[in-house]
TORGUZA-324710 format. One record per atom (N, C-alpha, C): residue in three letters; x, y, z. Coordinates in steps of 0.1 Angstrom, whole numbers, plus 5000, padded with zeros to 4 digits. Atoms other than C-alpha are relative to their C-alpha. Layout:
<rs>
ALAXYZ/...
</rs>
This chain:
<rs>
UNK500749895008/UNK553737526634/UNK500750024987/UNK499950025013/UNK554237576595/UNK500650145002/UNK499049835004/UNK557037906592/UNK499650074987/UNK499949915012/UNK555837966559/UNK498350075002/UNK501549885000/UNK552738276557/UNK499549984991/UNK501150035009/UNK549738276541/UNK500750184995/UNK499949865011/UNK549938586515/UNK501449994994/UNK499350045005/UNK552338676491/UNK500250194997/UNK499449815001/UNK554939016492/UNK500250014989/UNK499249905011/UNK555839256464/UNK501050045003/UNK499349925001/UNK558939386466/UNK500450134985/UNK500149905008/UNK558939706436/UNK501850034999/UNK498649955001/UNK562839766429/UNK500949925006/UNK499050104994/UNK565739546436/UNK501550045002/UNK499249914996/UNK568439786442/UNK500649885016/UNK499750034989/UNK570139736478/UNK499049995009/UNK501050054988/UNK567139806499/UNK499349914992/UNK500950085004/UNK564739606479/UNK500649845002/UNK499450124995/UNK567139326482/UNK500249945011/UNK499849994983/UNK567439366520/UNK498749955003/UNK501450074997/UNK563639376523/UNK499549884998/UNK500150125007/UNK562939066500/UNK500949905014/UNK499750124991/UNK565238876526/UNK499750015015/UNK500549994990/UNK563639016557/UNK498949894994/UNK501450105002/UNK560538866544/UNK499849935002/UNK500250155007/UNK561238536530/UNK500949955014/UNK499550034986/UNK563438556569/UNK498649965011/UNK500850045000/UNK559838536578/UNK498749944999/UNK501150115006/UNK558238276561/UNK499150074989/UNK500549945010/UNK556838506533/UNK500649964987/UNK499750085018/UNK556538386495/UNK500050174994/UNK499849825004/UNK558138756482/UNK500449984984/UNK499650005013/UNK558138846444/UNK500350145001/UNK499349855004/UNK560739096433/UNK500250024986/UNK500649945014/UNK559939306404/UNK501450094998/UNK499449915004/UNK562039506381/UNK499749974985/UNK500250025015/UNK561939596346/UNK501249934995/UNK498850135009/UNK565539416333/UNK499949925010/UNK499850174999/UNK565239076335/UNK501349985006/UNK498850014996/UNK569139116341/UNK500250015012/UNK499849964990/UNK568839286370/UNK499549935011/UNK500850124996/UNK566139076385/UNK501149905002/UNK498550094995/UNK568738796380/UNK500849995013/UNK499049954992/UNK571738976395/UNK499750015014/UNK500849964989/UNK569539056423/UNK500049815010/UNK500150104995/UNK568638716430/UNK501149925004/UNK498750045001/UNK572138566427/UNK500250075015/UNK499549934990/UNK572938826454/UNK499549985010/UNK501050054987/UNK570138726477/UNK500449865004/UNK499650104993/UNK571138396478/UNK501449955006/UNK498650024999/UNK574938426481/UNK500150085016/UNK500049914982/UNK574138706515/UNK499649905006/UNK500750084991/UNK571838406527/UNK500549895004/UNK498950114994/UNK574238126526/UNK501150025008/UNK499349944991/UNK576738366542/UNK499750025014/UNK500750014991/UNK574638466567/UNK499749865009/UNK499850134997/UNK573938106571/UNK501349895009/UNK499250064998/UNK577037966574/UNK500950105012/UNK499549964990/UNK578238226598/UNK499350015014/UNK500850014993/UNK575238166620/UNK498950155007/UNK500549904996/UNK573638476616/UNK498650084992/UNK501250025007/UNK570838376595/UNK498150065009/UNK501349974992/UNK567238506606/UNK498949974998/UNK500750085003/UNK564438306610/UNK500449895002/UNK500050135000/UNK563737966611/UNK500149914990/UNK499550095011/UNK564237856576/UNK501750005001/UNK498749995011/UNK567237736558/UNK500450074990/UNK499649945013/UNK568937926534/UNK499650044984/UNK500050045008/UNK568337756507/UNK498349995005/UNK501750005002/UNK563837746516/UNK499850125001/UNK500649885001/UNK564338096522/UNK500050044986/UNK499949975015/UNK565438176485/UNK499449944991/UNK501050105005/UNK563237916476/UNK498850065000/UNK502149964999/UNK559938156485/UNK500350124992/UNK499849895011/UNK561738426460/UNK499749974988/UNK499550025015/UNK561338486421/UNK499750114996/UNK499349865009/UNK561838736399/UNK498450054993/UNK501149925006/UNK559238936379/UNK500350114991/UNK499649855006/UNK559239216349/UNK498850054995/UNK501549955001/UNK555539266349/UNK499450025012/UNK500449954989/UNK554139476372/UNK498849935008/UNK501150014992/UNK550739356372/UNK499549845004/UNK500150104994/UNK551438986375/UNK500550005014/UNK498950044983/UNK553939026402/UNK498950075012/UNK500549944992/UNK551339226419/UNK498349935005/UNK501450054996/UNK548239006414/UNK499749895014/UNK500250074990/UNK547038846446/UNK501150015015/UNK498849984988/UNK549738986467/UNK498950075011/UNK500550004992/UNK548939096502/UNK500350175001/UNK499349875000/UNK551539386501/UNK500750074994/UNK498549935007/UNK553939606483/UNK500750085003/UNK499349884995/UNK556439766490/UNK501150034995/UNK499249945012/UNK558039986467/UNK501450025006/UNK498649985000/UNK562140036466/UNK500650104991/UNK499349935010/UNK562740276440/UNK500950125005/UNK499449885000/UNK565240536436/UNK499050125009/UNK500649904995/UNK564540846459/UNK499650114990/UNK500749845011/UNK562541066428/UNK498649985005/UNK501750005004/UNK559141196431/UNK499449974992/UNK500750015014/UNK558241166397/UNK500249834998/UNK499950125001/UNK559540836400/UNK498949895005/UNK500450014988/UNK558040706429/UNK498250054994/UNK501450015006/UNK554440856416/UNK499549954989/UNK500150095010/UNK554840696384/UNK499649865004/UNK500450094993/UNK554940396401/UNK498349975008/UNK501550014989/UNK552140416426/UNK498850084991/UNK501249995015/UNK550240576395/UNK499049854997/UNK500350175006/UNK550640226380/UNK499249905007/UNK500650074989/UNK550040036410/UNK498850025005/UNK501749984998/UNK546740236418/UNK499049914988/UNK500950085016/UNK545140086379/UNK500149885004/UNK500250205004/UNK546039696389/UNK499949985014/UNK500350074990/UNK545839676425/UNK498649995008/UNK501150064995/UNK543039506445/UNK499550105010/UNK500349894982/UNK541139676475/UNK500349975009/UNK500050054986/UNK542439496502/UNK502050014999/UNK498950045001/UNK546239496493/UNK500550125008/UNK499149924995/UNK548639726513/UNK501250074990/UNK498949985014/UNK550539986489/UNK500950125008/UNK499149914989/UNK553840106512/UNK501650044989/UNK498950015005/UNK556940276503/UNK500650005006/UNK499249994989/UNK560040286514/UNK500750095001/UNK499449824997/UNK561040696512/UNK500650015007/UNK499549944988/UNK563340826535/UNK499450145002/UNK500649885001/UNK561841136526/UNK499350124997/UNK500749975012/UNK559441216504/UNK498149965010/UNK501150014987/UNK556141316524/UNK498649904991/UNK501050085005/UNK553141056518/UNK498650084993/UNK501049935010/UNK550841366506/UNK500649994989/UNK498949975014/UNK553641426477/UNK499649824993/UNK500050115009/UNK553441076472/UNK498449944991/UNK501250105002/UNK549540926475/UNK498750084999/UNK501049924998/UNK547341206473/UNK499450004985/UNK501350025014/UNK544741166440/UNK499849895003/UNK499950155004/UNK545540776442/UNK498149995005/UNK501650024993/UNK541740636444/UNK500249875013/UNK499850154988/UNK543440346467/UNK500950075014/UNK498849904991/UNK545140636489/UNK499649915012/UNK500250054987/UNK543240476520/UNK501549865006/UNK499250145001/UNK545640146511/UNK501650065004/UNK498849955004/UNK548640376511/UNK500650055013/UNK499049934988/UNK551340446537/UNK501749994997/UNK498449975005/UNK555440526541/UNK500149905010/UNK499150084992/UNK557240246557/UNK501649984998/UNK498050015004/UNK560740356559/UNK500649975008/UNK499450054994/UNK563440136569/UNK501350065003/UNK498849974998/UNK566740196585/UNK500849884989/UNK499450105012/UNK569140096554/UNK501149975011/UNK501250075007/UNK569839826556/UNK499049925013/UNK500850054993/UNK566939686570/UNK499749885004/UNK500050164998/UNK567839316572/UNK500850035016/UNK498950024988/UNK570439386600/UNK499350165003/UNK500349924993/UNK568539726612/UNK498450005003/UNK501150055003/UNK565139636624/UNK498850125000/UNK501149894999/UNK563439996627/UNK499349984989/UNK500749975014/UNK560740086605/UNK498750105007/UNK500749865000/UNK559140456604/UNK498849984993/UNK501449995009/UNK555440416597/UNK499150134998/UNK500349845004/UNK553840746580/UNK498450004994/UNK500649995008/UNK550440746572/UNK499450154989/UNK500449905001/UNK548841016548/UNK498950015007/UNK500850004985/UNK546241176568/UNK498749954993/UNK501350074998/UNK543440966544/UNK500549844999/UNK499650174993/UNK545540636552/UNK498849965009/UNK501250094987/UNK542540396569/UNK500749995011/UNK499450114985/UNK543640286605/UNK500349894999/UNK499850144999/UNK543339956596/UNK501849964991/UNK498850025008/UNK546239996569/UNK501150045010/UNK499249974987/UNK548440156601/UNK500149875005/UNK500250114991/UNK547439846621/UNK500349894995/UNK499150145009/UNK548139566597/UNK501449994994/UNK498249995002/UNK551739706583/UNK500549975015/UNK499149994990/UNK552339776620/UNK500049815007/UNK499750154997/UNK551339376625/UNK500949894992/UNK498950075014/UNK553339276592/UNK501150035005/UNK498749964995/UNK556339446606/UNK500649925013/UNK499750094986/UNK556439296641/UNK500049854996/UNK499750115003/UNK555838946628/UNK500749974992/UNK498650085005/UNK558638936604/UNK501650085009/UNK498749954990/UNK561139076636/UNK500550144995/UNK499349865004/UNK561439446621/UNK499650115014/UNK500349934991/UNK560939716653/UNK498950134991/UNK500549884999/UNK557739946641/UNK499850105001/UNK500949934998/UNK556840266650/UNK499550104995/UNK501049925008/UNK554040506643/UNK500150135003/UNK500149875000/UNK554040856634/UNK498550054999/UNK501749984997/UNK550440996643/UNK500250134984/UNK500549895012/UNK550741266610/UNK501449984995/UNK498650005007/UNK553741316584/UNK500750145003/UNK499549884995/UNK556441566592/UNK501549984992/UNK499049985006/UNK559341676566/UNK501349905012/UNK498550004992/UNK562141476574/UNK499749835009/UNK500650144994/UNK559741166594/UNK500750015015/UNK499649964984/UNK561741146631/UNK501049944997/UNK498350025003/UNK565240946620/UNK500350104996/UNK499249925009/UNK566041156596/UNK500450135008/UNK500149894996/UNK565241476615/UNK500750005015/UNK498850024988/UNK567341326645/UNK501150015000/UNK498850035003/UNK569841246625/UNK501150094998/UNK499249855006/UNK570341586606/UNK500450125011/UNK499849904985/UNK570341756643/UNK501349965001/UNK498150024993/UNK573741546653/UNK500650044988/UNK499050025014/UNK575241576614/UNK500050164999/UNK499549855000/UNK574741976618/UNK501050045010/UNK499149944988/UNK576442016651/UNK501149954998/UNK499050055003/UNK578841766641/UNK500750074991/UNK499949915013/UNK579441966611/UNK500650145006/UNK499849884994/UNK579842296630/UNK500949965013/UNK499150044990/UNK582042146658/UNK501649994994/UNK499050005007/UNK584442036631/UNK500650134989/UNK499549915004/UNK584442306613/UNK500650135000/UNK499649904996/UNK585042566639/UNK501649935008/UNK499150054994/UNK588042346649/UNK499849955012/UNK500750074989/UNK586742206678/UNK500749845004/UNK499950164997/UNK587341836673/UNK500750004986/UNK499250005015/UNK589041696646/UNK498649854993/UNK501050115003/UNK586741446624/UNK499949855005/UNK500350114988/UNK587641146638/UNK499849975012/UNK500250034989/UNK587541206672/UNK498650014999/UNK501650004999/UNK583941366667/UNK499949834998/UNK500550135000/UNK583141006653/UNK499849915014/UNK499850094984/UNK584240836687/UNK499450075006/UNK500849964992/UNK582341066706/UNK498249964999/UNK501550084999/UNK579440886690/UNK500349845005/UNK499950154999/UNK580640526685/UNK500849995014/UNK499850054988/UNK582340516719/UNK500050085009/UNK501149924991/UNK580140736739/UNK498450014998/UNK501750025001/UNK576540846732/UNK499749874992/UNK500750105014/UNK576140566703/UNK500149845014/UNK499450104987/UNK577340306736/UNK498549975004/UNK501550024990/UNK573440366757/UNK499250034988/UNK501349945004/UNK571940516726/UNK499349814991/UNK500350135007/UNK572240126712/UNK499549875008/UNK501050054989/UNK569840016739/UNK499050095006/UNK501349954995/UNK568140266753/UNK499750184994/UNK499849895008/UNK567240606735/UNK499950125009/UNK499749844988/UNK567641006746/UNK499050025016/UNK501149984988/UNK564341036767/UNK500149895013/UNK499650024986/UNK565240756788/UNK501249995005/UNK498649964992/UNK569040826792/UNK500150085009/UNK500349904990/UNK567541116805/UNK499549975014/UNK500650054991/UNK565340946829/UNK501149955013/UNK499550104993/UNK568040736842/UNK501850105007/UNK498749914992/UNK570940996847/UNK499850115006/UNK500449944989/UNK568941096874/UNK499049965007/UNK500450074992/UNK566841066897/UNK498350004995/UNK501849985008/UNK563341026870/UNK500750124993/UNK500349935011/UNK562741246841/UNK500250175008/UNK499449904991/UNK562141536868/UNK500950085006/UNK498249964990/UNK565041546888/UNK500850054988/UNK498949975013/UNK566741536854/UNK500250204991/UNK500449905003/UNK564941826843/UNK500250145009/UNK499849874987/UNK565342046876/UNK501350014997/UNK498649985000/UNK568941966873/UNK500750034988/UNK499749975012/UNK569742036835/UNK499750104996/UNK500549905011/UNK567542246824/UNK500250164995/UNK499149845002/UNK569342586826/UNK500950004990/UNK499050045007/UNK572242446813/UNK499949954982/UNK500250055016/UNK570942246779/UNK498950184996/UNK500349835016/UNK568742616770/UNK501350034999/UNK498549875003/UNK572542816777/UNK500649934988/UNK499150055010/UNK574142556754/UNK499649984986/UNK500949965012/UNK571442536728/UNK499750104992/UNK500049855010/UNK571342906722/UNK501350004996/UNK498449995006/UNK575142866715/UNK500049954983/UNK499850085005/UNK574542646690/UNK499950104981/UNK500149925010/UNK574842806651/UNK499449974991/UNK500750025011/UNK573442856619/UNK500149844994/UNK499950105009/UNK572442556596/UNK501650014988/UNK498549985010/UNK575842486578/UNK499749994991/UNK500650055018/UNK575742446538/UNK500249915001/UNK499550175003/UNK577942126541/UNK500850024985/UNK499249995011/UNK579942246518/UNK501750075002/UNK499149975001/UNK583242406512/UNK501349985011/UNK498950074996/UNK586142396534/UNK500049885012/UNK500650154989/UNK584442146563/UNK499949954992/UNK500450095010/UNK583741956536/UNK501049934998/UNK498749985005/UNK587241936520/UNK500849895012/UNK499550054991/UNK588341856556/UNK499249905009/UNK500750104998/UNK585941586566/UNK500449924988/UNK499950135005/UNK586041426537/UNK501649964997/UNK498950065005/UNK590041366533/UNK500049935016/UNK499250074986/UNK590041236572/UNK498849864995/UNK500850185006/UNK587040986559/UNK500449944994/UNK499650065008/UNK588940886532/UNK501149965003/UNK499250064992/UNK591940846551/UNK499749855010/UNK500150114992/UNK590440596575/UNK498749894987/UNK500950085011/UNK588140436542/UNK500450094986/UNK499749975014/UNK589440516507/UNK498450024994/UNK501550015006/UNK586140596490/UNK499949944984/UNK500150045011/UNK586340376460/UNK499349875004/UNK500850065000/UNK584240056456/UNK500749925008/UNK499650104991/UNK586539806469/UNK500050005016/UNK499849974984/UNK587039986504/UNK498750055002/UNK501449984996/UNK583640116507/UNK499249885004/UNK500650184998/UNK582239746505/UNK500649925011/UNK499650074989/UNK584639586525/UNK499550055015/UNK500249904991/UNK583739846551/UNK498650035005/UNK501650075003/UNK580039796546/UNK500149875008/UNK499750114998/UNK580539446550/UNK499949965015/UNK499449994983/UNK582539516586/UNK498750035009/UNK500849944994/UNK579539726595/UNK498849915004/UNK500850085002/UNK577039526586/UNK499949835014/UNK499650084993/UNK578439226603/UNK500150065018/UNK500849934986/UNK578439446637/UNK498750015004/UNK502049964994/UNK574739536634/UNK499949885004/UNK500850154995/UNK573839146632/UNK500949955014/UNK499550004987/UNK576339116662/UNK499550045011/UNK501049934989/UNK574739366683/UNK498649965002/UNK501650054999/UNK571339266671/UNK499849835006/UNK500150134990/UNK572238926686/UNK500050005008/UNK499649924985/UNK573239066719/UNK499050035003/UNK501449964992/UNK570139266723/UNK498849925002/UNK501050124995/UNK568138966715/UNK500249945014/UNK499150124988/UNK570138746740/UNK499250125018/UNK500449934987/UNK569439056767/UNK498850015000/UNK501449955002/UNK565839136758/UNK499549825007/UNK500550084996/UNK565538766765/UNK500149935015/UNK499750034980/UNK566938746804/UNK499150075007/UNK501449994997/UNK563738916808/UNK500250185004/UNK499549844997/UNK565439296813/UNK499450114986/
</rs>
């Protein structure tokens, strides 16, 4: 069977995610043009895509069935929007988190694109009314936000606005699964999407745990990474529930007193500022210097774990469990 796909992606911004995306793609057989206005950057961009892919490569943790060198072969660069955009199947924008930005864009993109084309962004948070509402291609239009980065994290948050077609739902959600990204669909848009809004639940408590003295910042951390983050990196809250007891029920008869008592405990939204702040951030920077060199190296480390784990889970998903 021939790895390489019929159509031909957009990537809109070449930043870190857009660069990420771009090599999911072209990881599945997709001919991806990545757009930016400096030519330079474009460049830089591409340089960088093919230097992660020979890495990746050479450490055997390449994705997909091409080589290296045919994946960065189905890339090229672009600083015209409306060629890079002609005849493509999909786009999917990467810009900076601005509204004004971000509708500027998908302004543009409404005047040159076709009627059948898919026009997605990649928001963490920026609701798809805010974004696609006048567009006359709004039907074309939806949020597909990935977990950064999304080469090595395969989620992807699908948002339609509420005059998003179904079919545009149904065909991202088929583009996503056949280049190995994990899907799923949010039936309406809701501030925040459902990562984010999971996320900011543990990052408050954590926040207010440390700040009332409780834990100190690093240990909090281990109580994710070598506790809940342990089952949550296979199986998520609803069925840990299920499973640390006897069904969802039992779970329920037997907790449920307990998680309200502890839940009304729980305190105001913190600012995230002032002296928690102060005292989180010198124990982060203690264990990571926050300047570029140690940030990246550290990156790097992380990164290299996801594609670790994400090999594992393959490997287990495939003993048929």
């Amino acid at each position: 069977m021939n790895p390489i796909q019929e159509g031909r992606v957009v990537i809109v911004g070449s930043g870190l995610i857009g660069c990420s995306w771009a090599m999911v793609f072209v990881s599945g057989g997709f001919q991806v043009t990545l757009y930016d206005i400096v030519q330079e950057q474009v460049t830089k961009a591409l340089e960088k895509i093919g230097e992660q892919l020979k890495e990746l490569e050479k450490i055997g943790m390449l994705k997909g069935s091409l080589k290296a060198d045919e994946q960065l072969s189905l890339i090229k660069g672009c600083t015209d929007l409306k060629v890079a955009v002609e005849g493509a199947v999909y786009v999917q924008e990467c810009t900076p988190e601005n509204l004004e930005l971000k509708k500027k864009i998908f302004g543009q993109l409404d005047l040159i694109a076709s009627n059948d084309v898919i026009l997605s962004s990649s928001t963490s948070c920026l609701l798809p009314t805010k974004l696609f509402t006048g567009l006359k291609h709004v039907k074309q239009c939806i949020v597909a936000h990935p977990v950064n980065p999304p080469y090595y994290v395969p989620l992807v948050e699908l948002v339609p606005h509420p005059e998003t077609d179904p079919s545009t739902l149904g065909k991202t959600y088929a583009l996503m699964k056949k280049i190995g990204q994990t899907p799923v669909k949010l039936t309406k848009e809701i501030d925040g999407f459902v990562l984010n809004r999971l996320q900011y639940a543990i990052i408050s408590e954590a926040w207010r745990l440390v700040g009332e003295g409780i834990i100190s910042p690093v240990d909090l951390d281990l109580v994710m990474s070598d506790g809940l983050g342990m089952r949550y990196a296979f199986i998520g809250p609803l069925e840990t529930m299920h499973l640390n007891a006897e069904g969802m029920l039992n779970y329920c008869d037997r907790y449920r007193e307990g998680m309200i008592r502890v839940l009304k405990s729980f305190g105001p939204i913190p600012d995230f500022a002032g002296a928690t702040e102060q005292k989180i951030n010198q124990a982060m920077c203690k264990e990571t210097p926050a300047d570029p060199e140690h940030l990246n190296a550290r990156r790097h480390w992380r990164d290299d774990c996801l594609v670790r784990l994400a090999k594992l889970k393959k490997e287990i998903k495939s003993d048929g469990m």
